[in-house]
C-alpha positions in Angstrom: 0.0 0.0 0.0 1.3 3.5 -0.6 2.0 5.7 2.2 1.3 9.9 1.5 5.2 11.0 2.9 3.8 14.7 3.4 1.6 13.8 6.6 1.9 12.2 10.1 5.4 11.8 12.1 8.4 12.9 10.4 10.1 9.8 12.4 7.5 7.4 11.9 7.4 7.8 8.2 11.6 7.6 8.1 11.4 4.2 9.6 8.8 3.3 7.2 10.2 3.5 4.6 14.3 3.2 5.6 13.4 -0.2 7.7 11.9 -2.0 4.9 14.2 -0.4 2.3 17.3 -1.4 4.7 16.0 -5.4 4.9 15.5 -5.2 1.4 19.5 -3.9 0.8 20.5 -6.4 3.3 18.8 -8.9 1.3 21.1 -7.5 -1.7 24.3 -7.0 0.3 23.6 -10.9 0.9 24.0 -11.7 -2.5 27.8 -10.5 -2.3 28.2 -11.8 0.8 26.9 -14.9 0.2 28.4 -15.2 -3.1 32.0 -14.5 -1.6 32.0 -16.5 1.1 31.3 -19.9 -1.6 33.9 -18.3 -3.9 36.4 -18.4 -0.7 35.8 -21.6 -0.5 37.3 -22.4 -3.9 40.3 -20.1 -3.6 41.7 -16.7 -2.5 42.6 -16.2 -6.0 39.1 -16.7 -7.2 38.2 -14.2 -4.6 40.7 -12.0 -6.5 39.2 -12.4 -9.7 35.9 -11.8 -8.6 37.4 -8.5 -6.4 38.7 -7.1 -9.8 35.4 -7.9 -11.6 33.2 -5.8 -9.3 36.1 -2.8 -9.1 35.3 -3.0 -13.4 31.4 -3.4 -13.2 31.2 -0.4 -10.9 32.3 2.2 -13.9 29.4 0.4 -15.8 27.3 1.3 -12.6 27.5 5.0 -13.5 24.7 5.1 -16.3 22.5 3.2 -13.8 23.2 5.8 -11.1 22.3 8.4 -13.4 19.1 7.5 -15.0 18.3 6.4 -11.2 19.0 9.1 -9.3 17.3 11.3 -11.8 14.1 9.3 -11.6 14.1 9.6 -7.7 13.7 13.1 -7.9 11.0 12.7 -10.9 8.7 10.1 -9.5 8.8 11.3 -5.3 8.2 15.4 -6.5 5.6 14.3 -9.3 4.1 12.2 -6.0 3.9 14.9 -3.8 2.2 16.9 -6.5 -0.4 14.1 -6.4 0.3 13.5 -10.5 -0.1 9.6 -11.0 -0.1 10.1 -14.6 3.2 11.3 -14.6 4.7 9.5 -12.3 3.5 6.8 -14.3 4.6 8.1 -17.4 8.5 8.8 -15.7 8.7 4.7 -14.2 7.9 3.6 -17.9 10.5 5.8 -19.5 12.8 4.7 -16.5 12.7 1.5 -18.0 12.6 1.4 -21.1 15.5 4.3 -21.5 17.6 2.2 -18.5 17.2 -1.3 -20.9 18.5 1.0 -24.4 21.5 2.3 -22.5 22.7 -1.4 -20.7 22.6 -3.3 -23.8 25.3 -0.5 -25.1 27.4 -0.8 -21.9 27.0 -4.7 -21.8 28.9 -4.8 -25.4 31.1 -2.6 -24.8 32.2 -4.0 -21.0 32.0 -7.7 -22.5 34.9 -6.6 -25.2 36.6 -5.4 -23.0 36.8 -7.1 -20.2 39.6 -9.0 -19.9 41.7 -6.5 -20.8 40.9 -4.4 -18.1 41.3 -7.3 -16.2 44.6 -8.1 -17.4 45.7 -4.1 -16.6 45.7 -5.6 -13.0 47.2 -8.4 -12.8 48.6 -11.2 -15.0 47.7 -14.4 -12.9 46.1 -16.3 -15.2 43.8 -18.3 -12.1 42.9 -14.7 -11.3 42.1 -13.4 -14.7 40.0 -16.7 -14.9 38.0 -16.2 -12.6 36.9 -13.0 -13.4 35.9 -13.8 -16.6 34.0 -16.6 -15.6 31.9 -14.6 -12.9 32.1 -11.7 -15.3 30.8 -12.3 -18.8 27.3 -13.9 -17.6 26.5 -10.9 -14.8 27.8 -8.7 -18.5 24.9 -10.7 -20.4 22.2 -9.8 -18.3 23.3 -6.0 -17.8 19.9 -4.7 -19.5 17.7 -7.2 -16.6 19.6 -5.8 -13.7 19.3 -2.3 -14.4 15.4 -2.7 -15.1 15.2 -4.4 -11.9 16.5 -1.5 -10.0 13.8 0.8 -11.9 11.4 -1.5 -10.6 12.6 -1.0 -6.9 13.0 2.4 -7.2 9.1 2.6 -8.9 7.9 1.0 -5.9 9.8 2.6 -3.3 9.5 6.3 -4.4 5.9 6.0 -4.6 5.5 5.0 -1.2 5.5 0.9 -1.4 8.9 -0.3 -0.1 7.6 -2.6 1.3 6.8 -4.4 -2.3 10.0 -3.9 -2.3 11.7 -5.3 0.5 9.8 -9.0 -0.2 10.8 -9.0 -3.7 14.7 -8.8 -2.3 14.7 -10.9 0.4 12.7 -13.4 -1.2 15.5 -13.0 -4.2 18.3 -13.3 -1.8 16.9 -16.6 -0.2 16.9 -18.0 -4.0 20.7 -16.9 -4.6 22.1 -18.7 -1.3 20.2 -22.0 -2.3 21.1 -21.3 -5.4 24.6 -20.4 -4.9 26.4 -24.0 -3.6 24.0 -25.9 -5.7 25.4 -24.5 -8.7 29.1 -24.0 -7.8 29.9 -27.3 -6.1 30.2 -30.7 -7.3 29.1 -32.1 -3.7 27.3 -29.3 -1.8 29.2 -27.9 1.1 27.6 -28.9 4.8 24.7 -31.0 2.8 26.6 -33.5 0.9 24.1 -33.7 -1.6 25.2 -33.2 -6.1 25.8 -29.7 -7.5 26.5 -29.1 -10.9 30.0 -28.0 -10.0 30.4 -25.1 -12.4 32.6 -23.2 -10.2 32.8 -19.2 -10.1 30.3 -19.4 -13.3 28.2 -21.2 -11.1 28.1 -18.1 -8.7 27.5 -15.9 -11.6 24.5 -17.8 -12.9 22.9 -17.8 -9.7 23.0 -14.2 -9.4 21.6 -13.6 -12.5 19.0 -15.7 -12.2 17.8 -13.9 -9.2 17.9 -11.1 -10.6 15.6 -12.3 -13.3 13.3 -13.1 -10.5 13.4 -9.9 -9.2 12.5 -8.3 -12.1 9.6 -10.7 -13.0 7.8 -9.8 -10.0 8.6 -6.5 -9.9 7.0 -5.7 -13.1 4.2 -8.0 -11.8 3.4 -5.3 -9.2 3.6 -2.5 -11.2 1.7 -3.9 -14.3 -1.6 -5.1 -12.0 -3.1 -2.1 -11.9 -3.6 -2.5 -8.3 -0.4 -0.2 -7.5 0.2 3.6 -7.4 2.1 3.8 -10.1 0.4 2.1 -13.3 2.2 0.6 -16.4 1.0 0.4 -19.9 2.4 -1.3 -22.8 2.4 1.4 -25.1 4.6 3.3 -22.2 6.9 0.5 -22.2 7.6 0.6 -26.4 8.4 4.3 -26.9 10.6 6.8 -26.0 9.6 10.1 -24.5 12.3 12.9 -25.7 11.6 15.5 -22.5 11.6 12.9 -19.9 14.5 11.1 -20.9 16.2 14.2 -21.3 15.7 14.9 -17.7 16.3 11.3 -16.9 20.5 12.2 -18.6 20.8 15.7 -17.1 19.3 15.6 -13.4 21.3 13.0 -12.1 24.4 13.3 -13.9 26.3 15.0 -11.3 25.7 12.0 -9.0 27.1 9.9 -12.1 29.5 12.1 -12.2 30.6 11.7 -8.7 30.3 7.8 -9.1 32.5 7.5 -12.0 35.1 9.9 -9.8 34.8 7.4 -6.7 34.7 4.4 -9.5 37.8 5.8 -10.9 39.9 6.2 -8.2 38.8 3.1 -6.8 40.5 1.2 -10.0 43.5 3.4 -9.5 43.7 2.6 -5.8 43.0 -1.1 -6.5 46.1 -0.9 -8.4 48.2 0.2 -5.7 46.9 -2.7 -3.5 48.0 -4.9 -6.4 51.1 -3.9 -5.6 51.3 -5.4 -2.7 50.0 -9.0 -3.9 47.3 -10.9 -4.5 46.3 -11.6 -0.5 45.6 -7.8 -0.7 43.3 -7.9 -3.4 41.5 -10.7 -1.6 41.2 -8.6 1.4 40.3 -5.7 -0.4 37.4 -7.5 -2.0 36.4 -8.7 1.6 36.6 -5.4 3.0 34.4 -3.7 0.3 31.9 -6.2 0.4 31.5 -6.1 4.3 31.3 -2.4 3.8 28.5 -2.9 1.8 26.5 -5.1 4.6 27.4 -2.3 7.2 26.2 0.3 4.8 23.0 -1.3 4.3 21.6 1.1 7.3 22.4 4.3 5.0 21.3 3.1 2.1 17.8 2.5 3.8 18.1 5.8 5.5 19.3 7.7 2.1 16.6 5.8 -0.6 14.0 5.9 1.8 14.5 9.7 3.3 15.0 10.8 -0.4 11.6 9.9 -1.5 10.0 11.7 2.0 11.9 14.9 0.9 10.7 15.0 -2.4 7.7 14.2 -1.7 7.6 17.1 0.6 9.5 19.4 -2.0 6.8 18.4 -4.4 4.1 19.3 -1.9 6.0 22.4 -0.8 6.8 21.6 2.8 10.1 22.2 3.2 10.8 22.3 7.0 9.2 18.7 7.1 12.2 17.6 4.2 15.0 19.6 6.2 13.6 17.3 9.7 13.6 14.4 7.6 17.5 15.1 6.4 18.8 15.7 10.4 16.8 12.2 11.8 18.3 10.1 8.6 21.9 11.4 9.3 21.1 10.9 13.1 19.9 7.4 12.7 23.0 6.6 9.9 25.8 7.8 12.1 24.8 5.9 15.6 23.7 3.0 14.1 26.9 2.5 11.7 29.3 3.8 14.9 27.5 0.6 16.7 28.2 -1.8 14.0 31.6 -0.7 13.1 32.6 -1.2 16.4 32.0 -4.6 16.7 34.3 -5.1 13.4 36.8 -3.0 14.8 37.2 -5.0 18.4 36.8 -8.3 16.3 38.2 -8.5 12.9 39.6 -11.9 12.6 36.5 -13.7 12.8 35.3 -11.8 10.4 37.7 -12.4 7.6 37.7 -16.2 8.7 34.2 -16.7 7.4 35.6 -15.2 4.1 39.1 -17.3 3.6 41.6 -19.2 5.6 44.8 -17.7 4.0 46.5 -16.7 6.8 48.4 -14.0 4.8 44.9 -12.7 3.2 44.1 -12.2 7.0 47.3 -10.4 8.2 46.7 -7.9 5.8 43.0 -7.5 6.1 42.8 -6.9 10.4 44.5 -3.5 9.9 42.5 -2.7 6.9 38.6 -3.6 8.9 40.0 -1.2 11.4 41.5 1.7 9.9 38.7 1.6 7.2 35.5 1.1 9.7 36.9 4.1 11.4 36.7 6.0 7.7 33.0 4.7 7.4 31.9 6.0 10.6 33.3 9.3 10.0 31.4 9.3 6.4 27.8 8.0 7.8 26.5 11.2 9.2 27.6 12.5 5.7 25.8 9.8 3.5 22.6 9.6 5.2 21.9 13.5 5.3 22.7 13.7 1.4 19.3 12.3 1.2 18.6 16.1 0.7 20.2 16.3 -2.4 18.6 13.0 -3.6 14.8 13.8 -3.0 15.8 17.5 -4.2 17.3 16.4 -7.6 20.3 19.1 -6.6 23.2 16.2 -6.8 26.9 18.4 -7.4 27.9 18.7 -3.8 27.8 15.1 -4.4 30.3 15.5 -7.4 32.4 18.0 -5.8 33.1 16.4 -2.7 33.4 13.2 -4.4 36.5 15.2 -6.4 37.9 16.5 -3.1 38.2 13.2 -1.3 38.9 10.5 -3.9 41.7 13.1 -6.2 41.9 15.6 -3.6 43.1 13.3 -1.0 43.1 10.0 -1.8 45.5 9.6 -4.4 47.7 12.2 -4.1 48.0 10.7 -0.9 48.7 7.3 -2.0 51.3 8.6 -4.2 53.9 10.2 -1.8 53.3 7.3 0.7 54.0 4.6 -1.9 56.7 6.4 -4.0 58.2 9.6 -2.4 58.5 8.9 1.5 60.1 5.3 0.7 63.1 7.7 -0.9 63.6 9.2 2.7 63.2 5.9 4.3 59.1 6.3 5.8 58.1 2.3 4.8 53.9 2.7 5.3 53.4 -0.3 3.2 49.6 -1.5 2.9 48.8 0.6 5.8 49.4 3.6 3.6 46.4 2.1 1.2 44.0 1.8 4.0 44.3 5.0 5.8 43.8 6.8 2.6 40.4 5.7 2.3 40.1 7.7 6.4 41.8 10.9 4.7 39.3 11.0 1.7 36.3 10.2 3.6 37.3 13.2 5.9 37.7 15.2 3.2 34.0 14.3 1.5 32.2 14.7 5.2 33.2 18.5 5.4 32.5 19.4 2.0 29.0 17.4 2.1 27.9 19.3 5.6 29.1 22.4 4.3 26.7 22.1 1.0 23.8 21.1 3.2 23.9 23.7 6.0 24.0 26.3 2.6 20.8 25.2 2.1 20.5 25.1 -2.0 18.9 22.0 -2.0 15.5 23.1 -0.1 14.5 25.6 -3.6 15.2 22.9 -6.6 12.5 21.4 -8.1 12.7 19.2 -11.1 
């Protein structure tokens, strides 16, 4: 059922829609997780490969995040306005634009794949792997970034619950899915898989994510839901809209493929120091993920209440919303990352048992949970910009932390304090990620207390 964001307690519709939105991103985080704890069961090298794959996928991840993060703004403002039809009319063009665009990056990205991969390392188990996972999640591009239209459909017009079934339903599929397809005799069970390996993890994904979408579209093609599909919506191309669905978020593209960026270049460094860092890189990121799944509840679902309240002109009620989300985001990731940080061995040890994959991945859980609590307040209050549609302090700080900081950063600690005898080693790769995130925190406040955000309107 949808829920009208501009009425009622300011708190009690946050948790609304965050809480189900946050079960429904744990339920994706799982996928990963679940995913890389089979492939660490194969080998730390095929944790590698797969590491690498995600680092590539995520500059692919861009042109979702813009045609997304435009629609956001789109569909919650044209809800508060109480105009169905074209909210309507902006989830169809969401999807049907999203589908054109990923069957142009999924050519391009399965071309060139493995060279990309290759630009990182030359272990041809690595490399292997990568491909393996790689090229079928490539395939099925155009499903996955339809799916995420659907999510967003439901959510921003008030439904995440809709939402958080599909996902967790999905996730349940992908680890039954997962060891049956990977393993030749199932881990813990005993019973026959098909024993396709790191394809076998790839394959299950996908076919989750077929699942998702399949339902998805199911909701929003009923005509029992809020938002209301037709096939003629769904064949054609609307010039204005998907105009506004390339311009409106392209500064929060913008800042992904910045972040996505650097991230290749700073995975590059950590090659440096072997393949056991990779692993641990890839372990780190996607545990990152699981802790983050708080914010991204708090940031999806407090971006539709403030533009719904935009749209409906209530700004105070969107400026509340902003403060409890960043509130909620910081305490609850402080709590959680300070469990990791008191006990990061057993957390690596679910992932692998490569003792030299774990040696270099406690001091990289602690120094880079301390970076993530200092960026929570940060990512959960740029749910203003979100539900606004005003997404460059997102760029810009982006620009500051990741080039500003980051890499300049990792480039006198790997190459010019060596030459007067300062040895920071790995260390020097995981503090930078606490430098930039510092960096993007003050820049993000600074945008948010000038207040820009409250008078855009898409």
């Amino acid at each position: 059922m949808s829920r009208d964001l501009t009425k009622g307690s300011i708190v009690g519709n946050l948790l609304a829609m965050s809480v189900p939105t946050m079960l429904g991103t744990l339920g994706q985080t799982l996928y990963d997780i679940v995913d890389l704890i089979w492939i660490g069961r194969i080998s730390s090298k095929a944790v590698a490969g797969v590491t690498l794959f995600a680092s590539i996928f995520w500059l692919i991840e861009v042109l979702n995040e813009v045609i997304g993060t435009s629609s956001v703004a789109l569909i919650t403002q044209s809800a508060g306005a109480g105009d169905e039809e074209k909210m309507s009319r902006v989830v169809e063009q969401t999807i049907v634009f999203k589908a054109l665009v990923a069957v142009i990056a999924a050519i391009l990205l399965f071309v060139g794949l493995e060279p990309l991969l290759r630009f990182f390392t030359q272990d041809p188990e690595v490399v292997a792997a990568g491909l393996a996972y790689g090229r079928v999640r490539t395939f099925f591009l155009p499903i996955f970034f339809m799916t995420y239209s659907c999510f967003t459909a439901l959510r921003c017009s008030g439904d995440p619950q809709s939402q958080m079934w599909i996902m967790l339903g999905s996730s349940l599929l992908n680890a039954i899915l997962a060891p049956l397809f990977m393993f030749e005799a199932i881990p813990f069970i005993g019973g026959r898989g098909l024993g396709l390996g790191v394809l076998g993890a790839g394959l299950a994904t996908v076919a989750c994510i077929c699942f998702s979408f399949a339902v998805g579209m199911s909701f929003l093609t009923r005509g029992k839901h809020r938002v209301k599909l037709t096939l003629r919506g769904l064949t054609r191309l609307d010039r204005e809209i998907d105009r506004k669905l390339c311009t409106i978020g392209l500064p929060s593209g913008g800042e992904m493929l910045a972040r996505q960026l650097a991230g290749l270049i700073t995975t590059k460094f950590v090659a440096i120091y072997g393949t056991a860092a990779i692993a641990a890189l890839g372990i780190g990121n996607r545990l990152g993920g699981l802790v983050f799944m708080p914010l991204a509840g708090l940031m999806q679902g407090g971006g539709t209440i403030v533009g719904q309240n935009l749209g409906a002109e209530n700004v105070e009620r969107a400026e509340r919303t902003s403060k409890a989300a960043s509130l909620f985001g910081g305490l609850s990731i402080t709590i959680l990352m300070g469990l990791g940080i008191a006990f990061p061995e057993p957390l690596l040890r679910l992932f692998v048992g490569s003792p030299e994959t774990i040696a270099v991945g406690i001091p990289m859980i602690r120094i880079m949970g301390s970076s993530f609590i200092v960026a929570s307040y940060a990512i959960a209050i740029s749910c203003a910009f979100s539900g606004s549609g005003y997404n460059m302090p997102l760029l810009i700080s982006s620009l500051a932390g990741r080039w500003g900081a980051q890499l300049p950063f990792l480039l006198v600690a790997t190459f010019l304090l060596p030459l007067i005898g300062l040895q920071f080693g790995i260390i020097g790769v995981w503090s930078s990620f606490l430098l930039s995130d510092l960096a993007e925190t003050t820049i993000i406040f600074i945008y948010y207390r000038r207040g820009d955000w409250k008078r855009v309107r898409v």
